[in-house]
C-alpha positions as CSV (number, residue, x, y, z in Angstrom):
1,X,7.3,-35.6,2.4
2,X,8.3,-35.2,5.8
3,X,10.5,-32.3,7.0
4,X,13.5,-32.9,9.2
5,X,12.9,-31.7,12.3
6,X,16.6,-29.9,12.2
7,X,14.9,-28.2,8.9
8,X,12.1,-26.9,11.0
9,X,14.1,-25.4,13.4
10,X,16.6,-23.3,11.1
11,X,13.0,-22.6,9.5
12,X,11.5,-21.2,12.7
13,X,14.7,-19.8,13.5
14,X,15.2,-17.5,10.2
15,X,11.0,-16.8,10.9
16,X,11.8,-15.3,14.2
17,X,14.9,-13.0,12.7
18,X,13.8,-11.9,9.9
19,X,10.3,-10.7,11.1
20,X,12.1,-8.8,14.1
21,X,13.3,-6.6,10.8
22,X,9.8,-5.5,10.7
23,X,9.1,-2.1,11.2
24,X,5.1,-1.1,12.6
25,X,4.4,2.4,12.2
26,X,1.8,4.7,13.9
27,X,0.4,7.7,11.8
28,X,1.2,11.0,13.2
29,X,-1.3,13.6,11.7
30,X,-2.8,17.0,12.1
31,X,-6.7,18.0,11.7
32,X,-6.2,21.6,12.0
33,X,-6.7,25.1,9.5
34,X,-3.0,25.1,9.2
35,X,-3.2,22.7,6.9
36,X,-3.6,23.1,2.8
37,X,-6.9,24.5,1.9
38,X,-9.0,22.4,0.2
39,X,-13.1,22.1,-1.0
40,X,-13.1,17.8,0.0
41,X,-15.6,16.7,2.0
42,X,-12.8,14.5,3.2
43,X,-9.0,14.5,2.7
44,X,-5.3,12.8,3.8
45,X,-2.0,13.5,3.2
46,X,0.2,10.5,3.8
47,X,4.2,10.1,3.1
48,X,4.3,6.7,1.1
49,X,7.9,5.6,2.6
50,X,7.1,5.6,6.4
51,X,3.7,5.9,5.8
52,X,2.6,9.3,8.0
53,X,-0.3,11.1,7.5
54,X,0.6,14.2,7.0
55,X,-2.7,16.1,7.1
56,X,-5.9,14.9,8.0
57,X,-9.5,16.7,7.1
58,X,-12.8,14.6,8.3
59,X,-10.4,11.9,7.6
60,X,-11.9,9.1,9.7
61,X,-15.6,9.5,8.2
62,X,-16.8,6.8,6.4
63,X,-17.9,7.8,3.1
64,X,-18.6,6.3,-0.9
65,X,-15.4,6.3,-2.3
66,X,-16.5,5.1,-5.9
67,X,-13.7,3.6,-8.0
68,X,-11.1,4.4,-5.2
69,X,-12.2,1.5,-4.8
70,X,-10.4,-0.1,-7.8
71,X,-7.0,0.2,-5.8
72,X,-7.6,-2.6,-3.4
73,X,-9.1,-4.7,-6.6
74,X,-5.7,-4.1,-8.4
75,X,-3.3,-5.0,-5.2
76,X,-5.9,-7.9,-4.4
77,X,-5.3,-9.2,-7.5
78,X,-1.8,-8.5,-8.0
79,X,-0.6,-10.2,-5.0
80,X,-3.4,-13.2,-5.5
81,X,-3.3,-13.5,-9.2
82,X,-0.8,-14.2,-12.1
83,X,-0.6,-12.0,-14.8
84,X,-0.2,-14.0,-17.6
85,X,-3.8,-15.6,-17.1
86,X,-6.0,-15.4,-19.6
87,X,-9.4,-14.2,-18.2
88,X,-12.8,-14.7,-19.7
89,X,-15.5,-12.1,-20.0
90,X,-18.5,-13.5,-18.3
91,X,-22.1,-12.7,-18.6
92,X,-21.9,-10.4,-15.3
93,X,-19.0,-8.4,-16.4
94,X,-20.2,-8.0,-20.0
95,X,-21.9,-4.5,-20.5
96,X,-21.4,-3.9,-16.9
97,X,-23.3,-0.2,-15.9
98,X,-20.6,2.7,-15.5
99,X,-17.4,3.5,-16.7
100,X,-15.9,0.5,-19.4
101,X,-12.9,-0.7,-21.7
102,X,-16.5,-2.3,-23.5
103,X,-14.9,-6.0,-23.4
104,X,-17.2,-8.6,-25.6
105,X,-19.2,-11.6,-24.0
106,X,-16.7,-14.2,-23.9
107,X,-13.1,-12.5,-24.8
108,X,-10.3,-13.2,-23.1
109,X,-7.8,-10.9,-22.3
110,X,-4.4,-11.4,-20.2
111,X,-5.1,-10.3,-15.9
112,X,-2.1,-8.0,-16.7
113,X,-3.9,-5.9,-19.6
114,X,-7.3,-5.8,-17.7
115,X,-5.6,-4.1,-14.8
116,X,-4.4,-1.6,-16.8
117,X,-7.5,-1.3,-18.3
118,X,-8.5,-1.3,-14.8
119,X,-6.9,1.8,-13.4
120,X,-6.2,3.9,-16.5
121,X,-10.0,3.9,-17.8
122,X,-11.7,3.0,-14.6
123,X,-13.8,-0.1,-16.4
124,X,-15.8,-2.0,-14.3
125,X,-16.3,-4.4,-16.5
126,X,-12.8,-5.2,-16.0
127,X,-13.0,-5.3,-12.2
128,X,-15.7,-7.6,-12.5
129,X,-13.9,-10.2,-14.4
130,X,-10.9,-9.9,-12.6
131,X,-12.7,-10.2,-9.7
132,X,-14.5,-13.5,-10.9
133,X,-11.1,-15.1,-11.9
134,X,-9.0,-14.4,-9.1
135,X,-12.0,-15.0,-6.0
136,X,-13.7,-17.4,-8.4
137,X,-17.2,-15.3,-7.8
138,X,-16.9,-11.5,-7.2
139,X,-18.7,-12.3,-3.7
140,X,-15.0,-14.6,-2.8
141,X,-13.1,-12.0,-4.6
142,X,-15.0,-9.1,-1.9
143,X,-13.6,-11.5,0.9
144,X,-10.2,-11.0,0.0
145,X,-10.6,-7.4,0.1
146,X,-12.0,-7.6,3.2
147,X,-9.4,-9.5,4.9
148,X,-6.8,-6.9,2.7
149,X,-8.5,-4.2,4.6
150,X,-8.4,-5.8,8.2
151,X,-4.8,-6.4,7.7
152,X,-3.2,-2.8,6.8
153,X,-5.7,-1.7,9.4
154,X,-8.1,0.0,7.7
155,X,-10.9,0.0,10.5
156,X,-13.1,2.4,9.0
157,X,-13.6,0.8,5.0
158,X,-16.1,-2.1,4.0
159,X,-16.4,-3.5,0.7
160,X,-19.1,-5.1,-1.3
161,X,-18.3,-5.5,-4.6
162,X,-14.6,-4.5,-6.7
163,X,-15.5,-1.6,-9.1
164,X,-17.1,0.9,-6.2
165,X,-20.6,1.2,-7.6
166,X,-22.7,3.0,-4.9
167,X,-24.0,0.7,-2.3
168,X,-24.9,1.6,1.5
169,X,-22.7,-1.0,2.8
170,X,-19.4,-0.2,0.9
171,X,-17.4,2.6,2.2
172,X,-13.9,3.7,3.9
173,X,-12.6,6.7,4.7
174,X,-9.7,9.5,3.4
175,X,-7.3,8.1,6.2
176,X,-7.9,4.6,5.3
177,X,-7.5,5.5,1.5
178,X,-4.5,6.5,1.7
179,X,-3.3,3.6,4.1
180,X,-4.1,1.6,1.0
181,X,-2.8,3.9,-1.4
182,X,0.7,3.7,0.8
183,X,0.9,0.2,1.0
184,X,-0.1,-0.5,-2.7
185,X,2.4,2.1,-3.9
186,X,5.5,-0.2,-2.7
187,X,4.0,-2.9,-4.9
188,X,6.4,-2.2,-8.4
189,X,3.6,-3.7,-10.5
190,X,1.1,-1.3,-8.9
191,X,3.0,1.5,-9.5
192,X,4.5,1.0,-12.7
193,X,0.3,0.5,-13.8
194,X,-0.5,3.9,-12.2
195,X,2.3,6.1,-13.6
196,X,1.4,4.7,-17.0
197,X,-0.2,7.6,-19.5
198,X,-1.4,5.6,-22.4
199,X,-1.8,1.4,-22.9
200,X,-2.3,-0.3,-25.7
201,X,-3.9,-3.9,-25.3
202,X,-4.3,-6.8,-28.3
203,X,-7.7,-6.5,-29.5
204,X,-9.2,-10.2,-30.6
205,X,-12.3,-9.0,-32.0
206,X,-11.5,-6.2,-34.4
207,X,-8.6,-4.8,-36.2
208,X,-7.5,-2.6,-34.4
209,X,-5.8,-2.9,-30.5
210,X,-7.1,-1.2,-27.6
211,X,-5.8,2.1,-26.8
212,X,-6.3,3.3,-22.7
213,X,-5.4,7.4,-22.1
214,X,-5.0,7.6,-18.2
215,X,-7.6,9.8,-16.6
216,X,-5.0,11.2,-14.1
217,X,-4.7,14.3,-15.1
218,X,-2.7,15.0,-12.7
219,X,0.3,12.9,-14.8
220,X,0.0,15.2,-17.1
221,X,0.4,18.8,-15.2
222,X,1.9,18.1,-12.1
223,X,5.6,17.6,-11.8
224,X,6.7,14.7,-10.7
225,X,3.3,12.7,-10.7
226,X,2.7,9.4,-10.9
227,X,-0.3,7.8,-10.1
228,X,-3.0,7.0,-8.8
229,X,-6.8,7.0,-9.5
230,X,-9.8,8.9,-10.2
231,X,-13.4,8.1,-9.1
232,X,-17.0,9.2,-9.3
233,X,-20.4,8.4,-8.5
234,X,-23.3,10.1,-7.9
235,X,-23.6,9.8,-4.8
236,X,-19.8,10.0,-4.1
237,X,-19.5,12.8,-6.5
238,X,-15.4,13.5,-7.1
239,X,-12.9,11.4,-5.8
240,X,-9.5,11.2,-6.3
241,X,-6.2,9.8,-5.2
242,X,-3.1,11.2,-6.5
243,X,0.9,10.4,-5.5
244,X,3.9,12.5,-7.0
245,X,8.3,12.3,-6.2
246,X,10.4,14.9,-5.9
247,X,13.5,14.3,-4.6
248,X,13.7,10.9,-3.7
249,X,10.2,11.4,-1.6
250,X,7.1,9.9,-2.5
251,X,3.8,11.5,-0.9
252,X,-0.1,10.6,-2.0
253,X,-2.9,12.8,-1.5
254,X,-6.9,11.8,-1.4
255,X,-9.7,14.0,-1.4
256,X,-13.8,12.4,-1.4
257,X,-16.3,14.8,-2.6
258,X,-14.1,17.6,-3.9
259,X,-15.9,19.1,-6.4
260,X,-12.6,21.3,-7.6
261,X,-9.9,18.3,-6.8
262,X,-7.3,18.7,-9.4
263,X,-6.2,22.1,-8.0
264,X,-6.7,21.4,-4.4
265,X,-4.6,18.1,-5.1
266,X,-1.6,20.1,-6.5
267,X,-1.6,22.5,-3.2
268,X,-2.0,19.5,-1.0
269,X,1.1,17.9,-2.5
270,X,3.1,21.2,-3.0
271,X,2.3,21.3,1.3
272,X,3.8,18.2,1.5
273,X,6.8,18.5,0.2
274,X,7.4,22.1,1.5
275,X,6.5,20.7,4.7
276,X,7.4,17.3,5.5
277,X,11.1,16.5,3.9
278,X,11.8,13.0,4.1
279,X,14.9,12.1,6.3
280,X,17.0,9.0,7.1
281,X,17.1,8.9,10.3
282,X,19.5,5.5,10.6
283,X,21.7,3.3,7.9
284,X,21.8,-0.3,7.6
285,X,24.8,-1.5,9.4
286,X,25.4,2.2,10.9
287,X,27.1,1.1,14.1
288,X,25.4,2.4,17.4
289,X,27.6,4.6,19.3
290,X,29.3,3.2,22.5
291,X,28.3,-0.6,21.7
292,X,29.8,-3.3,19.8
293,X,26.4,-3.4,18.0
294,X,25.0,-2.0,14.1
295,X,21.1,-1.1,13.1
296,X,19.7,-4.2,11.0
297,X,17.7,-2.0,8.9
298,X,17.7,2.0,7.2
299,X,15.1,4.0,8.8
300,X,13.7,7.2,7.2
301,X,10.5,9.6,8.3
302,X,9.1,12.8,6.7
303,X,9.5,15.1,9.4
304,X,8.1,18.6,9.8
305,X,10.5,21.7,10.0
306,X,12.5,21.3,13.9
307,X,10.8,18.4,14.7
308,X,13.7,15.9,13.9
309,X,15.3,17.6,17.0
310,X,12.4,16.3,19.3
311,X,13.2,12.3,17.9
312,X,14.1,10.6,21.1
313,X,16.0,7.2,20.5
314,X,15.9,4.8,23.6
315,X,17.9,1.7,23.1
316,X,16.7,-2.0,24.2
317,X,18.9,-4.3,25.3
318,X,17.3,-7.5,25.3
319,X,18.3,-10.6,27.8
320,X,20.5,-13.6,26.5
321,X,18.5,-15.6,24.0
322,X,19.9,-18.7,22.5
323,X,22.0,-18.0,19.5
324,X,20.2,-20.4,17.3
325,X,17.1,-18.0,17.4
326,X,19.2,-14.7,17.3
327,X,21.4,-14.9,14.7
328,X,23.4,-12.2,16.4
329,X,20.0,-10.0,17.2
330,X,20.5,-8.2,20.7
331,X,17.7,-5.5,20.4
332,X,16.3,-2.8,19.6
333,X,16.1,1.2,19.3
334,X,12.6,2.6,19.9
335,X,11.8,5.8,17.8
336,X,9.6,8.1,19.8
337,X,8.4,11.7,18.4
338,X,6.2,13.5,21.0
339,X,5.9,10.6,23.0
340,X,4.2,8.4,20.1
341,X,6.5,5.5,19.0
342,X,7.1,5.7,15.0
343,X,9.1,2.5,14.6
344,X,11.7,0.4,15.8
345,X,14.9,-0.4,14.5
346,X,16.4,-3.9,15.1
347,X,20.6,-3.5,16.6
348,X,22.7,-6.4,16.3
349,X,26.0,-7.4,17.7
350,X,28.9,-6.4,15.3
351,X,30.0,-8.7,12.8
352,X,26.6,-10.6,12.5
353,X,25.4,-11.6,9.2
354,X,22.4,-9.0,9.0
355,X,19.0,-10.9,7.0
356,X,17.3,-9.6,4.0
357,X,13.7,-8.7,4.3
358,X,12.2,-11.0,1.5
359,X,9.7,-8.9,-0.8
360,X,6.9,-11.6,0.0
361,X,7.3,-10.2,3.6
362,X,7.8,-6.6,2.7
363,X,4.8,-7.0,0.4
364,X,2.5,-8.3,3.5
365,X,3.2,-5.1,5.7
366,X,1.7,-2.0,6.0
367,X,4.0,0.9,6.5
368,X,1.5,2.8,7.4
369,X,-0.6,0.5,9.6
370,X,-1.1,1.3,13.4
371,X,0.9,-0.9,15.8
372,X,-1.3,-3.6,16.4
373,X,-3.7,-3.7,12.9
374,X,-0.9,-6.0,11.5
375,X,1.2,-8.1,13.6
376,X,4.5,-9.7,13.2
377,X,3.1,-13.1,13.8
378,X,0.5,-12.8,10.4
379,X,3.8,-11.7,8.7
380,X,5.7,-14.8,10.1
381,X,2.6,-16.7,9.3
382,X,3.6,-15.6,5.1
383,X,6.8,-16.4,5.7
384,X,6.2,-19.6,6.9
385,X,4.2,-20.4,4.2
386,X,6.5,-19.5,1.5
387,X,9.8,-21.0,3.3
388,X,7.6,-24.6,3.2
389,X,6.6,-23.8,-0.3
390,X,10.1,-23.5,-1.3
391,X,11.4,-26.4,0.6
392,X,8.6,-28.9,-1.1
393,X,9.1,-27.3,-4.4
C-alpha cells in the first residue's frame, strides 16, 4: 500500500520536531585523588538522569569485564525481543561452563523469566539461549551488541559472546560501563529486573519452581539500592556495577578488578550523592525571559557544589523555517559548563502545541553518549520506522 505523499510529509514533518527534542550529552568527569578512594583497577561514577561521569579512575582502559557483560545481553534483548516467547534450551546453552540457573536440554522457559534468571543468578546458560533466540545464533545475537555499543558510544568495548566468559577479544572499559549501565537503567523492564531481590520461575521438569536470590548485595545493605550486576572471572577477578536513589537522584557506580568492591561501592555512591545533587535546571513550558517563547523540554544535571553558578545559557534564534516543519520550533538554548556544552534545550514560540518524546525514541538515546556517538538522524531513522509501522498496521 502506497502512502499519500501528504502522509509523508506530516510524517517527515513530526520526524524533524520531535527529534530536535533530543537532548546529546557530553560527560564531564574528573580523574583526580579527590575523588572516593577505592582498590578497582578501574572505576566510574556516572549520574543516570543526565548521564555525567561523575568520577573517573583508569576509566578509559580496556579491560575483561566478565558478566558485566550480561547488561548489554539483557537491553539487547529487551529492546529486540518479546517477553512472552517461549525459548528452547539448545545443546550450546545446556550445561554451559560458569555460573547457571542449570536449565535442562530442551526446556522452554518464557525470555521474561530467563532474564531474570539472567541478571539475578548470572547464568550463562541463560544468556546463551537468549542470545540464540533473539539473534537466531549467539554469533547474530554478538552483532546486535556490537551495533548497541557503537550507538551509545561506547568506543572502548568489544564483544564476542553474551555471558562475558574470558576471551582476548571481548572487553570495554569502567567509562563505557557505565554509559551502558545509564542508558539501560531508563529502560523500566531493565530496572524493575535489577532491583528485584528474589524470583521465582515455573519449573517444567520437577515439582518444585525455580527460586533466583539476587547476588547484589548491595540491595540488601545499602539504602536506597537498586540494581545492577555482579561479575567475575579469573582473569577479570571482581566486577561490579551497582545504582542506588536518594532523593529523586539516580547515580551507578562500576569498579573492574576490585578485590574489596562492596565497600568501595558504598563510598563511591555516598560521594556521589554528597557531591553531585541533581538539579533542574529548566521546566517544560517554563517561558524564556524577554521572548514570546517556552523550553520544549525539562532539563536537569548533577552539578557539583558552586558550579551551577558557572552554567552559561546562550540562546539560538534560528532563521524563518516553513511552519509545516516547525510546528512552532524557533530554537534553541545551549547549556555550557566550563566551556563544554552539556545539552540543548529546544524554545518554542508561545502557544505552540509542544511534542511528546515517544519512548521508542527515548529508548534509542543515550543520555550519556558524547555529542556525535549517536546522532539525531539514527534516532529519526527509529522514528521513521515506527511512524510507517503504525501507519501499515
Amino acid at each position: 500500500m502506497k502512502m499519500k505523499r501528504t502522509n509523508c510529509k506530516s510524517l517527515v514533518s513530526l520526524v524533524v520536531s520531535l527529534c530536535l527534542l533530543l537532548v546529546m550529552y557530553v560527560p564531564v568527569y574528573s580523574d583526580h585523588e579527590s575523588g572516593p578512594p577505592n582498590h578497582a583497577q578501574a572505576a566510574a561514577l556516572i549520574d543516570v538522569t543526565s548521564g555525567r561521569i561523575l568520577y573517573s579512575k583508569q576509566g578509559d582502559e580496556r579491560l575483561r569485564i566478565a558478566s558485566l557483560t550480561k547488561i548489554m545481553t539483557a537491553i539487547v534483548a529487551i529492546e529486540h525481543g518479546k517477553l512472552d516467547d517461549r525459548v528452547k534450551v539448545s545443546k550450546n546453552a545446556f550445561a554451559k561452563e560458569g555460573s547457571s540457573i542449570f536449565l535442562k536440554l530442551g526446556e522452554e522457559m518464557t525470555l521474561e523469566n530467563l532474564l531474570y534468571g539472567l541478571m539475578l543468578r548470572s547464568g550463562n546458560d541463560a544468556a546463551t539461549a537468549i542470545a540464540e533466540h533473539v539473534g537466531g545464533t549467539e554469533e547474530g545475537f554478538v552483532m546486535l551488541m556490537n551495533e548497541k555499543a557503537m550507538e551509545l558510544g561506547m568506543a572502548n568495548s568489544h564483544f564476542m559472546n553474551p555471558h562475558g566468559l574470558d576471551h582476548d577479544e571481548h572487553y570495554s572499559s569502567a567509562n563505557d560501563v557505565a554509559k551502558l549501565t545509564a542508558y539501560a537503567l531508563t529502560n523500566p523492564i531493565f530496572s524493575e529486573i535489577v532491583k528485584t531481590p528474589t524470583k521465582k520461575a515455573p519449573n517444567p521438569n520437577e515439582a518444585w519452581d525455580y527460586k533466583w536470590d539476587n547476588k547484589n548485595k548491595m540491595l540488601r545493605f545499602y539504602e536506597g539500592a537498586d540494581g545492577v550486576k555482579t561479575g567475575y572471572t579469573k582473569k577479570a577477578f571482581r566486577c561490579l556495577v551497582s545504582s542506588a536513589t536518594r532523593n529523586g537522584q539516580q547515580i551507578a557506580a562500576v569498579t573492574l578488578n576490585d578485590g574489596n568492591d562492596w565497600n568501595d561501592h558504598s563510598t563511591m555512591l555516598d560521594y556521589g550523592f554528597a557531591n553531585f545533587p541533581l538539579k533542574k535546571v529548566t521546566e517544560k513550558g517554563q517561558k524564556i525571559q524577554g521572548y514570546s517563547l517556552v523550553a520544549g523540554s525539562t532539563f536537569t544535571y548533577a552539578f557539583a557544589h558552586d558550579e551551577e553558578a558557572q552554567l552559561v545559557k546562550r540562546l539560538v534564534l534560528y532563521k524563518t523555517a516553513s511552519p509545516d516543519l516547525s510546528f512552532g520550533l524557533r530554537g534553541h538554548i545551549e547549556l555550557l559548563l566550563k566551556n563544554v556544552s552539556i545539552g540543548k534545550i529546544p524554545v518554542y514560540e508561545e502557544g505552540s502545541k509542544l511534542p511528546e518524546t515517544p519512548e521508542f525514541v527515548q529508548k534509542s538515546r543515550s543520555a550519556s553518549a558524547p555529542v556525535g556517538s549517536l546522532s539525531l538522524w539514527q534516532a529519526a531513522g527509529e522514528v521513521l520506522r515506527e511512524l510507517f509501522r503504525a501507519h501499515h498496521n
